[in-house]
VMD Tcl script that builds the backbone (N, CA, C; Angstrom):
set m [mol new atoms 216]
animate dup $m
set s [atomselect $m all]
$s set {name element resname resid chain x y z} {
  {N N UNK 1 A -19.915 30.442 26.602}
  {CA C UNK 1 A -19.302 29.375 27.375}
  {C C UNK 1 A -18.493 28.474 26.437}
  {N N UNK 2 A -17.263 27.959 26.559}
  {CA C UNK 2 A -16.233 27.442 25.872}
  {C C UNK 2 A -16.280 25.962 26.219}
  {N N UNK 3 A -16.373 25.316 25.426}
  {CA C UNK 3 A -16.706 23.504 25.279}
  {C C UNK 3 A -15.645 23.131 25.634}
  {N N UNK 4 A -15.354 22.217 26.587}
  {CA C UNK 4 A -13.914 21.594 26.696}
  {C C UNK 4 A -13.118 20.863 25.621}
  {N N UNK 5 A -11.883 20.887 25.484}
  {CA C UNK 5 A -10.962 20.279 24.641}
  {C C UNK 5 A -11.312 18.481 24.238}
  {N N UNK 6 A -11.964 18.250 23.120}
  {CA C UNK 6 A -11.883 16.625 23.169}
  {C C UNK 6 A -10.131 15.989 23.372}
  {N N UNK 7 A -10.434 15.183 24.266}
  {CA C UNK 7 A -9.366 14.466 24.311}
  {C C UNK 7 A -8.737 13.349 23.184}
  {N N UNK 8 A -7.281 12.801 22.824}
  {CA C UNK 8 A -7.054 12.327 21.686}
  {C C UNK 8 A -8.358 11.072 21.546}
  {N N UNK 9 A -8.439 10.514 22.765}
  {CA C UNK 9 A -9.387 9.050 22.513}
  {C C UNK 9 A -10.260 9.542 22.438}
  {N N UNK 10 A -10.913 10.249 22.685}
  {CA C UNK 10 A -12.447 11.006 21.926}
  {C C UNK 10 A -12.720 11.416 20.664}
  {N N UNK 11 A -11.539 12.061 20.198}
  {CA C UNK 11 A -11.873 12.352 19.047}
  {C C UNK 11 A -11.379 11.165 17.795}
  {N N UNK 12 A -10.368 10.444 18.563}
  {CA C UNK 12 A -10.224 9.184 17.701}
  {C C UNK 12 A -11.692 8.284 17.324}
  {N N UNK 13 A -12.682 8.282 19.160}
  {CA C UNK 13 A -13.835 7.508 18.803}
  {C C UNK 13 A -14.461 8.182 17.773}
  {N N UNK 14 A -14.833 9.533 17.905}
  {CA C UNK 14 A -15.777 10.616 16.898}
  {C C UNK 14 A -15.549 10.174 15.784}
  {N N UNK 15 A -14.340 10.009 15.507}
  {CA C UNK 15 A -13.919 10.239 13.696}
  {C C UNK 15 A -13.858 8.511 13.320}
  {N N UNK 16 A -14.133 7.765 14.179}
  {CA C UNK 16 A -14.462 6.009 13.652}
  {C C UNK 16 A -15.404 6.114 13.361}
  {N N UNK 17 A -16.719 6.221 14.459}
  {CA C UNK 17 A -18.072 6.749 14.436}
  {C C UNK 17 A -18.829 7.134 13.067}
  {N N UNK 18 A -17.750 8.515 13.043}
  {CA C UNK 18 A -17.900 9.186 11.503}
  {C C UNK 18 A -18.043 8.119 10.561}
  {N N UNK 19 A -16.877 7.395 10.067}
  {CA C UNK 19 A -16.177 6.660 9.437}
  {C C UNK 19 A -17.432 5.583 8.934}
  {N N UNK 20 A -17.697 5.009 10.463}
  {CA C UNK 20 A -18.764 3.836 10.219}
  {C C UNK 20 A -19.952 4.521 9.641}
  {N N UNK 21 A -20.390 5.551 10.070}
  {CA C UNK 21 A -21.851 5.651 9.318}
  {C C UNK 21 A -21.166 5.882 7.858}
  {N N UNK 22 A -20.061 6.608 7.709}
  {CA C UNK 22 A -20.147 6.498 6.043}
  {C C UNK 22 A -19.896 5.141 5.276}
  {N N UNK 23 A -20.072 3.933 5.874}
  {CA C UNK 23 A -19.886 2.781 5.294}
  {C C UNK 23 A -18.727 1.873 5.354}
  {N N UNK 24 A -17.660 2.488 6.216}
  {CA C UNK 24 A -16.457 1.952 6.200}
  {C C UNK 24 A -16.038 1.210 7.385}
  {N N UNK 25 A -14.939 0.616 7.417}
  {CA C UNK 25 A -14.618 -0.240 8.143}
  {C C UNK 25 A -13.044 0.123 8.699}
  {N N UNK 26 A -12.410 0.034 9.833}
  {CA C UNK 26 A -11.382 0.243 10.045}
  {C C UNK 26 A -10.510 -1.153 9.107}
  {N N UNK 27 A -9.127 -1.110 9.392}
  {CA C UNK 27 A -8.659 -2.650 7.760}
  {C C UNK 27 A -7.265 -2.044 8.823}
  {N N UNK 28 A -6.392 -2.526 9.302}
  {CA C UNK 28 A -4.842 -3.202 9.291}
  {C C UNK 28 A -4.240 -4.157 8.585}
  {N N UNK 29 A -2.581 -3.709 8.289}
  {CA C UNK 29 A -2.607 -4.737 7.101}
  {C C UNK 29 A -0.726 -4.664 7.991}
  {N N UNK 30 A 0.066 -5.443 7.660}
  {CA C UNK 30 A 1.382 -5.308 8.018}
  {C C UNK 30 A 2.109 -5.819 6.922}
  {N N UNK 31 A 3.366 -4.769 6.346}
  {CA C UNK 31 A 3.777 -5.116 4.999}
  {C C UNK 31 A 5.011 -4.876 5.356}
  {N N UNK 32 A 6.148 -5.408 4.576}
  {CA C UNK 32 A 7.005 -5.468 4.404}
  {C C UNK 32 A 7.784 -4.581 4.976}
  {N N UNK 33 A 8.914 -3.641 5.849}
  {CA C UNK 33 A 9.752 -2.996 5.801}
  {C C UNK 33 A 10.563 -2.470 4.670}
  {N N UNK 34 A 10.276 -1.456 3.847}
  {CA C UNK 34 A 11.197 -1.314 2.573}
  {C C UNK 34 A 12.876 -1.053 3.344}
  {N N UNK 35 A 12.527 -0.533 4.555}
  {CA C UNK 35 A 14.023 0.127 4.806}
  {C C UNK 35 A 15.188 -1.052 5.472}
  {N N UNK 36 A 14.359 -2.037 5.516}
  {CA C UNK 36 A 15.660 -3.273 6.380}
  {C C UNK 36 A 16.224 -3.986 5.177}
  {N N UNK 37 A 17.587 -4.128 5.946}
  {CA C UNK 37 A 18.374 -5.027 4.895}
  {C C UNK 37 A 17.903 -6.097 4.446}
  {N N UNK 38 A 17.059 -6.816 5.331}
  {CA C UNK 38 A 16.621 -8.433 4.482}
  {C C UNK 38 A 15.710 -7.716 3.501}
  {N N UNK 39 A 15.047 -6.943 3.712}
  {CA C UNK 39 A 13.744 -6.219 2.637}
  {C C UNK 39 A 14.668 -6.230 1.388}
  {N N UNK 40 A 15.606 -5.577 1.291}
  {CA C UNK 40 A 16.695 -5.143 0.137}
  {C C UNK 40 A 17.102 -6.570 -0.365}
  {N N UNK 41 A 17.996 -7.292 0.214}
  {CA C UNK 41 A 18.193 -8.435 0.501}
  {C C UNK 41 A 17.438 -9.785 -0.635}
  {N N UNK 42 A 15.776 -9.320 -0.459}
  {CA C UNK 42 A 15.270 -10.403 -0.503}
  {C C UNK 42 A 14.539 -9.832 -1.929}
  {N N UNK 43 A 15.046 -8.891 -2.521}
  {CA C UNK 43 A 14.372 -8.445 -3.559}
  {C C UNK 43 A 15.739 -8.405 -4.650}
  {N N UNK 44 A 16.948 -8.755 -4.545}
  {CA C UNK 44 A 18.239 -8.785 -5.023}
  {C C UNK 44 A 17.553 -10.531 -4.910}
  {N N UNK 45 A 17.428 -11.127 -4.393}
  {CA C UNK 45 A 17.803 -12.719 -4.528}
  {C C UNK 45 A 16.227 -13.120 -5.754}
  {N N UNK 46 A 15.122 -12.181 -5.281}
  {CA C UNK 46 A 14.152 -12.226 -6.416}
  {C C UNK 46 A 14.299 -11.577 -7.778}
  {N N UNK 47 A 15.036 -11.207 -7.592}
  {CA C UNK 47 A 15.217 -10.234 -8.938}
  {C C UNK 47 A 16.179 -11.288 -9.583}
  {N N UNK 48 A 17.482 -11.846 -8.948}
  {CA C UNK 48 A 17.994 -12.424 -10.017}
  {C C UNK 48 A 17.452 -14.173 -9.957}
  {N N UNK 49 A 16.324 -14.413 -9.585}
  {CA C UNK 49 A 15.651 -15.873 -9.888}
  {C C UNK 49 A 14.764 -15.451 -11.321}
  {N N UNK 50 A 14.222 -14.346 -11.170}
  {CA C UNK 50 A 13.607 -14.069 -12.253}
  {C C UNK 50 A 14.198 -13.300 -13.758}
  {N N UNK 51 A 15.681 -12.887 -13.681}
  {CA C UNK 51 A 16.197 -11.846 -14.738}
  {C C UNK 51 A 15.964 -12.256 -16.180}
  {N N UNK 52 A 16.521 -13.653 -16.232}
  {CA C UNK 52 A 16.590 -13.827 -17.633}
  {C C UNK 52 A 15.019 -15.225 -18.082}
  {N N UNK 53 A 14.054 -14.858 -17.014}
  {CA C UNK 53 A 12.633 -15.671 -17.413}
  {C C UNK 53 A 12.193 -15.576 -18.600}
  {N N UNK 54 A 11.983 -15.948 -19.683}
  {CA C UNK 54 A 10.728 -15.068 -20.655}
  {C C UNK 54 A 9.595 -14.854 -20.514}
  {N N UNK 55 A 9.126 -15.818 -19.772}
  {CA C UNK 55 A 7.405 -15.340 -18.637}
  {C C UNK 55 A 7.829 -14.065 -18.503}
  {N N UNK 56 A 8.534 -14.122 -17.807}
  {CA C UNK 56 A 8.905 -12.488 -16.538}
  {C C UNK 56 A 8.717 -11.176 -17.902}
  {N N UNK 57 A 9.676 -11.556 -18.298}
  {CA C UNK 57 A 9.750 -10.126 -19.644}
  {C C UNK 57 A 8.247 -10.123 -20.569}
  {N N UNK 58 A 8.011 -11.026 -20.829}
  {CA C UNK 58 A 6.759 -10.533 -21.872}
  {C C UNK 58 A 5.693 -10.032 -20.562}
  {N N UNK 59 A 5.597 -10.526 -19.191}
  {CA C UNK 59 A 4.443 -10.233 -18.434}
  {C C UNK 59 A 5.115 -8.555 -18.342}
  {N N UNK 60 A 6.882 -8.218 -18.342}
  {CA C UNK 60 A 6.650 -6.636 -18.236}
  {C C UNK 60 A 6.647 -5.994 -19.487}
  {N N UNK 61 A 6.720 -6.650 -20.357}
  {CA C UNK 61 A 6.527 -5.829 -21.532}
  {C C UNK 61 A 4.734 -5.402 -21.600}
  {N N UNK 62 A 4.493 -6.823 -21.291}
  {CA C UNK 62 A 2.564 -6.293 -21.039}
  {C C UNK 62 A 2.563 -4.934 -20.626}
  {N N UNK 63 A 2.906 -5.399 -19.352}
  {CA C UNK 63 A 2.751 -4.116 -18.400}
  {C C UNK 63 A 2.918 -2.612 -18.757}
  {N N UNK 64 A 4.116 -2.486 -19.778}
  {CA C UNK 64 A 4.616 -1.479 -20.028}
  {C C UNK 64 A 3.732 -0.585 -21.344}
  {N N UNK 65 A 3.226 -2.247 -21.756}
  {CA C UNK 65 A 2.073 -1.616 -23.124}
  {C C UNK 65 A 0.693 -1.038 -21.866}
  {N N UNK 66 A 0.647 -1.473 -21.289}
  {CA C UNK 66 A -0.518 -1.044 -20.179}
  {C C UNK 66 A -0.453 -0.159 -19.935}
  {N N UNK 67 A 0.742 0.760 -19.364}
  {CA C UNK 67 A 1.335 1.699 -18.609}
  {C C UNK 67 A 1.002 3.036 -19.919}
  {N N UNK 68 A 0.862 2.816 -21.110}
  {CA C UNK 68 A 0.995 3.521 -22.003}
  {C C UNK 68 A 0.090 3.707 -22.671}
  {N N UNK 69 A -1.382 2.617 -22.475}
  {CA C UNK 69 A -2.617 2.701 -22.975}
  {C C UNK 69 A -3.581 3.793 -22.602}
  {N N UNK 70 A -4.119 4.550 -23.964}
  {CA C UNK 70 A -4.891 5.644 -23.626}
  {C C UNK 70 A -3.915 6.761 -23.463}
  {N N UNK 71 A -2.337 6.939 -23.875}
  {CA C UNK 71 A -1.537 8.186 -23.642}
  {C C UNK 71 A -1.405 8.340 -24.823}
  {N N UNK 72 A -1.688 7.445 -25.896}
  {CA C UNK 72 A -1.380 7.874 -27.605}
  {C C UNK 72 A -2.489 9.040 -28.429}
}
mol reanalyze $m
mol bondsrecalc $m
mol representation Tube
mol addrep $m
């Protein structure tokens, strides 16, 4: 005898279900649009508030020694 097809909201509940006994929690988050013009936009007007900072450069030079730690 052949079990009927779970439907999408059934198996959406199943696999939360799942989810929760393994300890987890569903999380929504809403971020930025990379693809809209203000997105572009607003990272051109941040980029040049910060170009010539020296904060800015030594925090990416950090970064870049970071990026490279443990590859020597």
């Amino acid at each position: 005898m052949q079990s009927q097809a779970k439907s999408p909201k059934d198996r959406v509940k199943s696999y939360r279900s799942r989810m929760r006994a393994a300890g987890l929690k569903p999380v929504q988050i809403w971020v930025p649009d990379a693809n809209s013009c203000d997105f572009a936009e607003e990272c051109r007007r941040q980029s040049r508030i910060i170009r010539n900072d020296p904060l800015e450069t030594r925090d990416l030079e950090l970064l870049a020694d970071l990026a490279d730690w443990g590859h020597e």
